[in-house]
C-alpha positions, -999 to +999 in steps of 0.1 A: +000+000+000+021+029-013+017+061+003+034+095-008+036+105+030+070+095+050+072+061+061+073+069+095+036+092+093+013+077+118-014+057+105-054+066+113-081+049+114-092+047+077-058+038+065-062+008+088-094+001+080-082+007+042-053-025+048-081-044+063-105-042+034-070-051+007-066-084+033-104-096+032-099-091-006-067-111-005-083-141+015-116-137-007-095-144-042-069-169-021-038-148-019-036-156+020-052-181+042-075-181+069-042-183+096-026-156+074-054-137+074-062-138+105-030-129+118-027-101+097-055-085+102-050-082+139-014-068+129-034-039+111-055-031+144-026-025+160+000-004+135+010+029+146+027+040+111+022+036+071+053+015+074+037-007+093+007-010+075+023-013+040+047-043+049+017-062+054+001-057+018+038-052+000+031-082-016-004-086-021-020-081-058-048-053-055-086-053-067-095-028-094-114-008-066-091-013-042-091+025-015-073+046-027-033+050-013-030+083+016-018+113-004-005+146+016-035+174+011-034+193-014-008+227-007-025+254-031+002+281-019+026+261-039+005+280-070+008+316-059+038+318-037+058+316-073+039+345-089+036+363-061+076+363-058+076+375-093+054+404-087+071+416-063+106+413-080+088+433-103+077+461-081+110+463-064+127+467-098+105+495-106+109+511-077+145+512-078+149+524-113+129+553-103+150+563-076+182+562-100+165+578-125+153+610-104+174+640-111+181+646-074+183+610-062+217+607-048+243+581-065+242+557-043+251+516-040+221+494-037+232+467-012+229+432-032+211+405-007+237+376-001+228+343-014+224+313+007+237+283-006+216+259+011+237+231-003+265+238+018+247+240+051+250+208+070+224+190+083+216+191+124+226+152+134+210+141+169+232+112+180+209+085+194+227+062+220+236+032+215+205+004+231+235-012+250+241+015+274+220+027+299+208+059+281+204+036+252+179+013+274+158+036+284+152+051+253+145+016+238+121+011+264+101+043+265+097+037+222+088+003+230+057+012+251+047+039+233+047+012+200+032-014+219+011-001+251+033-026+273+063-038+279+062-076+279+078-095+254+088-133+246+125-127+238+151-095+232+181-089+221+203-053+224+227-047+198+258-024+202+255-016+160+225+003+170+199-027+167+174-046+188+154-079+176+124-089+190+098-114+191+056-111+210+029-126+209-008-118+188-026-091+212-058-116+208-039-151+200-013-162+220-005-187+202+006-169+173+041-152+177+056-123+158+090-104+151+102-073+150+131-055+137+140-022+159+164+009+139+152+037+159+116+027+151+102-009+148+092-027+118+077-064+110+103-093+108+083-120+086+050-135+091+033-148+122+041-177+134+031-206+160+036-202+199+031-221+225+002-211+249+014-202+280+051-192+270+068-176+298+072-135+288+098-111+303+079-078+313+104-051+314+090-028+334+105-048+363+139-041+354+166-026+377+177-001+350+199+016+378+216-014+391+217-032+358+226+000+339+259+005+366+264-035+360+268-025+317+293-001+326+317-021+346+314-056+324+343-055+307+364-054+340+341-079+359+347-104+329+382-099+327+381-087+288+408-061+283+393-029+259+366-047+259+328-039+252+294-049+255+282-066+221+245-071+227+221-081+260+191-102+254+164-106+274+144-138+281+133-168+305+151-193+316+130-224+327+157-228+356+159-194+363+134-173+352+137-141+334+176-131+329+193-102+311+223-119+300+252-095+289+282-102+261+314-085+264+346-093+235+372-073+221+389-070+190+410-104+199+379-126+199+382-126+238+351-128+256+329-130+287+295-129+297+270-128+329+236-138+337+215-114+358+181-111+372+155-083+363+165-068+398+203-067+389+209-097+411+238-113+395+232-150+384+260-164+373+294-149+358+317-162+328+349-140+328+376-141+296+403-172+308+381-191+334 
């Protein structure tokens, strides 16, 4: 489902109703199946963005009278700003000719405006921190609720590069399982898939982001890994242990360690470099 708004423009109501209808047309002609479309549909309920919406129908061959795509309104000043510009270059030129011309105007420099060259300014970069430090965390967190209304999730991983992967269940079947991709803003990772009822989930709001955040900071020297840093943290359950953050430090030798906490910080276990 194309759109000619940003990917990132949040979705409303009739673009998701809009991705509903192209889904019931796509189980009606046998394009998806009843799983599929089931699945999908729910996936639509719940999309925040365009992006979301439009990986779900990418793929999908659309009816003759299929709703239309969202198209920004229409900007009329984009019309008369240009001849309005040209008027007044006109009037300004006038104006000044009379002044030169006029036997007692004074001989005088008109000041020429200064160019911008807009190509050479560069653009304002906000550095987003990286999900594997404590600032980085949080920030994961805080877009994670506001995508998703919660914060419980089946499995997670942290990436130093930047990235997070993620997998939840259906809101309404929990025996359908989904991914996500996480770049600054969350996208679909493939179709649905099956789930056991009653898989154990890890809800983050119970996390010691203090404690484990301090923890992050000093795992390189706990784990005996010299210029060493942290190369991702998942999150998940353990049968045996229950929910753990596990943390991954290496360095550019290929030496490594790694630890096992609990969501208070508690540590678990520890597996320093050389043990």
């Amino acid at each position: 489902m194309a759109s000619r708004y940003p990917p990132n423009t949040r979705a409303r109501d009739v673009d998701r109703a809009n991705t509903s209808a192209l889904l019931d047309a796509a189980f009606g002609d046998g394009q998806i199946n009843e799983a599929e479309h089931r699945a999908m549909s729910d996936l639509a309920a719940e999309s925040r963005t365009l992006a979301d919406l439009d990986v779900l129908v990418s793929d999908l061959q659309r009816p003759a009278d299929a709703p239309p795509d969202a198209t920004p309104p229409h900007d009329s000043t984009r019309h008369w700003f240009p001849v309005a510009v040209a008027v007044a270059a006109v009037v300004a030129a006038v104006g000044a000719f009379t002044l030169v011309d006029s036997d007692d105007a004074q001989a005088t420099a008109t000041p020429v405006t200064e160019q911008v060259d807009f190509d050479s300014v560069q653009p304002l970069v906000v550095p987003t921190p990286s999900p594997v430090t404590p600032e980085g965390m949080r920030l994961f967190l805080d877009r994670y609720r506001a995508k998703f209304g919660n914060l419980i999730v089946d499995e997670l991983s942290l990436y130093e590069a930047g990235h997070a992967s993620l997998e939840r269940a259906l809101p309404l079947e929990p025996n359908r399982v989904v991914s996500y991709d996480y770049r600054g803003g969350f996208t679909l990772s493939g179709t649905p898939t099956s789930r056991k009822v009653g898989t154990p989930t890890f809800d983050l709001s119970t996390l010691n982001l203090d404690r484990i955040g301090g923890t992050v900071v000093g795992a390189p020297v706990s784990l005996n890994v010299p210029d060493g840093k942290v190369s991702h943290i998942s999150f998940d359950v353990v049968d045996d242990d229950g929910p753990t953050v596990s943390i991954y430090v290496n360095n550019e030798f290929s030496e490594s360690g790694h630890m096992e906490l609990a969501p208070s910080g508690e540590p678990l276990s520890i597996y320093p470099f050389g043990s």
